[in-house]
C-alpha positions in Angstrom: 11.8 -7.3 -7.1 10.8 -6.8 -10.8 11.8 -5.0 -13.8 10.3 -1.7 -12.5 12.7 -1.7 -9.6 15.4 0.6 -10.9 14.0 4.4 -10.5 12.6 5.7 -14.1 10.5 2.6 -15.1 6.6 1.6 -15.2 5.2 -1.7 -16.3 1.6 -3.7 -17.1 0.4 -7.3 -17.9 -3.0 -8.2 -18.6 -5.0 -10.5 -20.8 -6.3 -9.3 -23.8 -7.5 -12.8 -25.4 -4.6 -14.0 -27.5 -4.8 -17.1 -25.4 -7.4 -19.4 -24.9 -6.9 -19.9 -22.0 -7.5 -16.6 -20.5 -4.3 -16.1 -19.6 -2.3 -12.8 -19.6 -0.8 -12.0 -22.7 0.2 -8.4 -23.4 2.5 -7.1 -21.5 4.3 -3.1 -21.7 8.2 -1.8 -20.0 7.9 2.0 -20.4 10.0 4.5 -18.9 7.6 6.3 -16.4 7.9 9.6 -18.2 7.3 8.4 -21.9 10.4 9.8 -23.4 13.0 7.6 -25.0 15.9 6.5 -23.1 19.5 5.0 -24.4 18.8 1.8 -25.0 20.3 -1.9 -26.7 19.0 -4.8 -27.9 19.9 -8.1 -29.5 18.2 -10.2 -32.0 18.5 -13.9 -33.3 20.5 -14.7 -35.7 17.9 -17.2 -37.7 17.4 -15.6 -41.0 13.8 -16.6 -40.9 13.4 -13.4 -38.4 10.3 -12.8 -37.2 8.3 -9.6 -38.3 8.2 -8.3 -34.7 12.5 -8.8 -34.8 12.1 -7.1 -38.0 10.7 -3.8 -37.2 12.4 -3.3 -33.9 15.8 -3.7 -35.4 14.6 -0.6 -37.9 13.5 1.2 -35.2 16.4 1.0 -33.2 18.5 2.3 -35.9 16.1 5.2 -36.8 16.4 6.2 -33.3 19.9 5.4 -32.8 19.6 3.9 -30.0 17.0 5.5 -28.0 13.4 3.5 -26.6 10.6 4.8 -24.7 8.7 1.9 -24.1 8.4 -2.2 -25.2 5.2 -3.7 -26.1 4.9 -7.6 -26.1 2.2 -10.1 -26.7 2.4 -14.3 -26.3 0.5 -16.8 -27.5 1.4 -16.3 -31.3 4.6 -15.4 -33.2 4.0 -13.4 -35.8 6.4 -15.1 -37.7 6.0 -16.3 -40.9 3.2 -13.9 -41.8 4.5 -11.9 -44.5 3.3 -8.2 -45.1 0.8 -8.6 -42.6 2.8 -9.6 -40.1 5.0 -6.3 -40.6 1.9 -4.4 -40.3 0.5 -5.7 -37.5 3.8 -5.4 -35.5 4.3 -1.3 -36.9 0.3 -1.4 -35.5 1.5 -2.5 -32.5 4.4 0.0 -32.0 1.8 2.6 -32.8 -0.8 2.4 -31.0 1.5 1.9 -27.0 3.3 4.9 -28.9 0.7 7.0 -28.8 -0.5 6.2 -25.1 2.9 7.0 -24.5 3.5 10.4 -26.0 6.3 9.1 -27.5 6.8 8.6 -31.6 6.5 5.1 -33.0 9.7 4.5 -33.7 10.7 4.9 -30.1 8.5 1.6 -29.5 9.9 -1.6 -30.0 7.3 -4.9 -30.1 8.2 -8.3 -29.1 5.9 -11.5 -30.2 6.2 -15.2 -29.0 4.1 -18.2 -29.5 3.3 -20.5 -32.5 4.8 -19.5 -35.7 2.6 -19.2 -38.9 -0.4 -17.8 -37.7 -1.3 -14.0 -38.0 -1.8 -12.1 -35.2 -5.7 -12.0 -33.9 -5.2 -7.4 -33.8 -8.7 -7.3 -32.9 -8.2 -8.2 -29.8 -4.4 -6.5 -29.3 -5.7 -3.0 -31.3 -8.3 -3.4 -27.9 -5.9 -4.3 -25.6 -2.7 -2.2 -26.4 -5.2 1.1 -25.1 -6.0 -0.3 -22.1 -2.1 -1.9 -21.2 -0.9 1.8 -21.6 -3.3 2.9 -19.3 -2.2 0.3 -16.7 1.1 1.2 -16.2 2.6 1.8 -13.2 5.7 1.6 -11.1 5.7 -1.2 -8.3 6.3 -4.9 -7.9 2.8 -5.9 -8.8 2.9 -4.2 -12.0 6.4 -5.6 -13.0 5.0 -9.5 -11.9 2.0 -8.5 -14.6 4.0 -7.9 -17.0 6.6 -11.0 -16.7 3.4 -13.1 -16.7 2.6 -11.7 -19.9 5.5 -12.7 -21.9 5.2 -16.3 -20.9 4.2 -19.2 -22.9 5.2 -22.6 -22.2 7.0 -21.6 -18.7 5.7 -22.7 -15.5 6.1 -19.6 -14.0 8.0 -16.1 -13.8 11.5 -15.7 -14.7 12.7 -12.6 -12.8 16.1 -10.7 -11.4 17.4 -8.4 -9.5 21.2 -7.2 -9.3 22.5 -4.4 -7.2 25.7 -3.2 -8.6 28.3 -0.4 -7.8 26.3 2.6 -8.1 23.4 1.1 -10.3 20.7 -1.2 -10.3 19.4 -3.9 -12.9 16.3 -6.0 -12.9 15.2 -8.4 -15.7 12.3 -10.3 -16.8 12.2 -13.4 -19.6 10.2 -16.2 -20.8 11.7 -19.5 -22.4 11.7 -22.8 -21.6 12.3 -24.7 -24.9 13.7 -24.2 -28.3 16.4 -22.5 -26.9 20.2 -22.4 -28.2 22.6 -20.4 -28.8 22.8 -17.9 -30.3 20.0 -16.8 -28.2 17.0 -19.2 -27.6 13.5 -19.2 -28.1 13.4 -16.8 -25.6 12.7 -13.0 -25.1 13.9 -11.1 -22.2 13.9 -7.2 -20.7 16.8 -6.0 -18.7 16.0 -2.0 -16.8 19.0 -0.3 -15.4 19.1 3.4 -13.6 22.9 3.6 -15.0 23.4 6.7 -17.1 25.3 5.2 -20.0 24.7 6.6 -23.7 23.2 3.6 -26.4 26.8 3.1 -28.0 28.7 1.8 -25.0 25.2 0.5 -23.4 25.5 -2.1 -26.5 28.9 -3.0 -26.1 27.6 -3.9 -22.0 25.0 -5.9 -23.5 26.8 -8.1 -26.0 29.5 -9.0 -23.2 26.5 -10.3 -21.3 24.6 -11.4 -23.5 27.7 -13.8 -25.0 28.5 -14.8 -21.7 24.8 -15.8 -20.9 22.3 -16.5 -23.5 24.7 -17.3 -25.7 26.0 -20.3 -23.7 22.6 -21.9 -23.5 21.3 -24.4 -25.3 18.8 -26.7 -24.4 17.8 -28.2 -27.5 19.9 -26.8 -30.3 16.7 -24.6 -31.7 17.4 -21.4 -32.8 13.9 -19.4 -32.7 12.8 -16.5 -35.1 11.8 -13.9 -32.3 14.6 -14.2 -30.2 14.9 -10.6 -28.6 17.2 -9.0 -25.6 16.6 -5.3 -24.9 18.5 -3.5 -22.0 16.8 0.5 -21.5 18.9 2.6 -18.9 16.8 5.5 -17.7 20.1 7.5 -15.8 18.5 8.1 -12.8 21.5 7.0 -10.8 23.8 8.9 -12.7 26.8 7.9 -14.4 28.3 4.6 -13.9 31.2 2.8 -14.8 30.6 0.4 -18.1 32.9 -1.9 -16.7 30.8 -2.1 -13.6 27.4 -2.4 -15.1 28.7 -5.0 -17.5 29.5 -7.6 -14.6 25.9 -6.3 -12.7 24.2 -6.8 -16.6 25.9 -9.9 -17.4 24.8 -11.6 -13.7 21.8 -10.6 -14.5 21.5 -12.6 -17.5 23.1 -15.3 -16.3 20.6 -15.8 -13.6 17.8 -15.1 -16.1 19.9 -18.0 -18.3 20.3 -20.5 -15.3 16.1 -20.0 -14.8 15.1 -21.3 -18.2 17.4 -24.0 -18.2 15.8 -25.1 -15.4 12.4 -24.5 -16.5 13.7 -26.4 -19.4 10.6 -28.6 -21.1 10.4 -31.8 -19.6 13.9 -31.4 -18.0 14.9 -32.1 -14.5 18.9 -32.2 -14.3 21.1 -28.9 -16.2 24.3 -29.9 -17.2 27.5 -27.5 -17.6 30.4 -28.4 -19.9 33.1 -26.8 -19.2 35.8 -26.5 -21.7 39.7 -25.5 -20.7 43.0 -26.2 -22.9 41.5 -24.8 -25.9 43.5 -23.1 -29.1 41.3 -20.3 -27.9 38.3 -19.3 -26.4 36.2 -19.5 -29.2 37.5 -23.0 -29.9 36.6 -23.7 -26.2 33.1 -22.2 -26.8 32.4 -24.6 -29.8 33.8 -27.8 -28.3 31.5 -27.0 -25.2 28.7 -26.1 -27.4 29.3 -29.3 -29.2 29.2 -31.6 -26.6 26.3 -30.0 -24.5 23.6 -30.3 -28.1 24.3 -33.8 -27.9 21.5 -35.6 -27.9 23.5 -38.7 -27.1 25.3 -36.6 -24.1 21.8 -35.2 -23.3 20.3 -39.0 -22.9 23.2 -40.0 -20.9 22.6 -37.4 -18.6 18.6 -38.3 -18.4 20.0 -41.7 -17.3 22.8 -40.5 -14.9 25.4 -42.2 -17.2 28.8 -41.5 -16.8 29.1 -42.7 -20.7 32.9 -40.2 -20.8 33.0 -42.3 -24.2 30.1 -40.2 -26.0 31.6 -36.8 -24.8 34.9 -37.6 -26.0 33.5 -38.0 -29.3 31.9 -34.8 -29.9 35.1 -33.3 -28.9 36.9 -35.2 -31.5 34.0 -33.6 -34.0 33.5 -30.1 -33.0 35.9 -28.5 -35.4 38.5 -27.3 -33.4 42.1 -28.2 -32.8 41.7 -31.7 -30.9 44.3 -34.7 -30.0 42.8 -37.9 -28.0 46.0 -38.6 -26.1 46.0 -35.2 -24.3 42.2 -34.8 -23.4 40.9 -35.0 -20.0 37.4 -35.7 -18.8 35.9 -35.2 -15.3 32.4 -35.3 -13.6 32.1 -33.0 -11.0 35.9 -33.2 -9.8 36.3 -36.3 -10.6 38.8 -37.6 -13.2 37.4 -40.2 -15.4 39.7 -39.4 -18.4 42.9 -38.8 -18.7 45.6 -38.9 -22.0 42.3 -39.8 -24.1 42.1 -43.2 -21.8 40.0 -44.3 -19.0 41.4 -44.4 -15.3 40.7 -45.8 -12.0 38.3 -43.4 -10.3 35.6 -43.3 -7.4 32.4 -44.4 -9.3 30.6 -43.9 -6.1 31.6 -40.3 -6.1 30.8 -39.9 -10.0 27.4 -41.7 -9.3 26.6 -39.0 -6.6 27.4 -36.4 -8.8 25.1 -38.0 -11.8 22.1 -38.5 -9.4 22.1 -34.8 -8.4 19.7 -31.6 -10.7 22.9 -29.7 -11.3 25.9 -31.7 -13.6 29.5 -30.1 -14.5 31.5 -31.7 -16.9 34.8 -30.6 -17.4 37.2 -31.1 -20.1 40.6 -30.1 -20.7 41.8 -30.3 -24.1 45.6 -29.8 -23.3 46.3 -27.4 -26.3 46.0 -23.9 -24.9 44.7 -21.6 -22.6 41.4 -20.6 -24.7 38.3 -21.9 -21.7 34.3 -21.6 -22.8 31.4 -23.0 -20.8 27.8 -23.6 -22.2 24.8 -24.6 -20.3 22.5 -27.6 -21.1 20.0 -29.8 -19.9 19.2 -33.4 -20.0 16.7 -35.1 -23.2 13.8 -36.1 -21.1 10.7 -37.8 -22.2 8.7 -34.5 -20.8 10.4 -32.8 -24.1 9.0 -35.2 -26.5 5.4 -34.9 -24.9 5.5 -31.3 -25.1 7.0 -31.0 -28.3 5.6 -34.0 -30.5 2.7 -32.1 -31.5 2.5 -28.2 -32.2 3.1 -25.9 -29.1 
């Protein structure tokens, strides 16, 4: 299993000195021929966009639509760098263009790490060369590769999802700084579905929306948050419908990985919203209650506190009356008509004490439903994140 799986696509990882610590740190997804592909992306929606986010949103457009190959390197941002920064990530593009055969606006680049800092290109305008030259098809390539997008992860974030007729595989890094939309996170979906880039994006933002988008682990929104799905054909023709549900599984298993490589975390937590105006209404509420840093603490402690969950309902903007809400751990009821009833605290207890949380609430209002993805505050967070990292 890796992101080379589906037929058309090559791969590389290796370290070029970016980190310290010797670890790998450019990594390349490349169609195995070189020639650009139909292909989406989506990019965060922090204004402070990184220079990397930048130029591949020009060079999607210039190309409408179509990518040959996706150079990334961790260990540093290139965010906040000004001119430079742009420079750097066009240098980038160029030089795995030209290994490629392909032109340089059929490259799109990818950075992650601290923000602030420029880019060390001596060692990338070294390394880019010799990560072209390494690319290959296989599942030791495509491990190489989700190696060398990591940074704070404790290991590889990879799927694989055979659909009707088509096959995708993804790769991703993230593990804090992550909420929606998007998180501090970067991840690389390959598909062998013949689908041109128009109707490939609309695939994309369905899964992306039903995925990424309903993450949040700490209410961050990065600047080099960065999604791209390529789709080299090989399979032929395939129904969008079809590779939307095999796309959107495959984010959500890519989604459900960093939450639970989540800094410091060791229990996720889904809030489930129903009896919403609407769905977006649902979305928010859920949203609302799983950034909670007071809901987050309660879960660290295995606290069924229904009190502090109720309360972010109440404030999340949307449509909201106390005497028709219901709350519920894991099937169990512990709310009902905005008061507290008799339930089986053993049963709720259980539930609490386990790595995996649901939380369901039912606003009484509507049909509208939404579910976001969250994880507990842990002192592991603070110790990773109290000084720069």
């Amino acid at each position: 299993m890796s992101i080379t799986t589906p037929a058309g696509f090559v791969a590389a990882g290796l370290a070029a000195g970016i980190k310290a610590s010797g670890a790998l740190d450019l990594a390349l997804v490349a169609t195995e021929d070189g020639r650009a592909v139909p292909a989406a992306a989506t990019f965060t929606t922090n204004k402070a966009a990184a220079a990397p986010v930048q130029v591949s949103r020009e060079h999607l457009a210039a190309t409408g639509g179509r990518v040959a190959g996706v150079v990334v390197s961790s260990g540093n941002a290139n965010a906040a760098t000004g001119p430079r920064g742009r420079d750097d990530a066009a240098g980038m593009c160029r030089l795995a263009a030209e290994g490629l055969g392909a032109a340089r606006e059929e490259v799109l680049v990818c950075s992650t790490g601290l923000i602030g800092i420029p880019l060390p290109m001596g060692p990338i305008t070294a390394g880019i060369p010799r990560l072209v030259a390494a690319r290959s098809g296989g599942d030791a390539a495509g491990a190489d590769a989700a190696l060398g997008i990591l940074t704070t992860d404790s290991g590889r974030k990879e799927v694989l999802v055979d659909g009707p007729g088509c096959t995708v595989a993804g790769m991703a890094k993230g593990a804090g700084m992550l909420a929606p939309d998007m998180a501090t996170m970067l991840a690389f979906l390959t598909t062998d579905a013949e689908l041109e880039p128009g109707p490939l994006a609309g695939v994309l933002r369905r899964a992306v929306d039903a995925s990424f988008n309903a993450l949040s682990v700490d209410g961050c929104t990065s600047t080099n948050d960065t999604v791209v799905l390529l789709a080299s054909g090989r399979a032929g023709p395939c129904d969008a419908d079809a590779l939307a549900a095999a796309v959107t599984e495959a984010c959500q298993g890519l989604a459900a990985q960093m939450a639970a490589d989540a800094e410091g975390a060791d229990r996720m937590f889904q809030v489930r919203v129903t009896g919403a105006r609407s769905d977006g209404e649902a979305h928010r509420a859920a949203r609302k209650v799983a950034d909670s840093l007071l809901v987050k603490c309660s879960m660290n402690g295995a606290d069924p506190y229904w009190g502090r969950v109720a309360s972010e309902l109440g404030s999340a903007g949307v449509d909201f009356e106390m005497d028709r809400l219901a709350i519920a751990y894991g099937g169990t009821a512990v709310c009902r008509r905005g008061v507290a009833v008799d339930h089986d605290r053993a049963a709720v207890a259980g539930h609490l004490a386990g790595s995996s949380v649901e939380i369901a609430c039912d606003l009484g209002l509507g049909s509208g439903r939404g579910v976001v993805l969250g994880v507990e505050l842990g002192y592991g967070y603070i110790d990773e994140n109290r000084t720069t990292s």
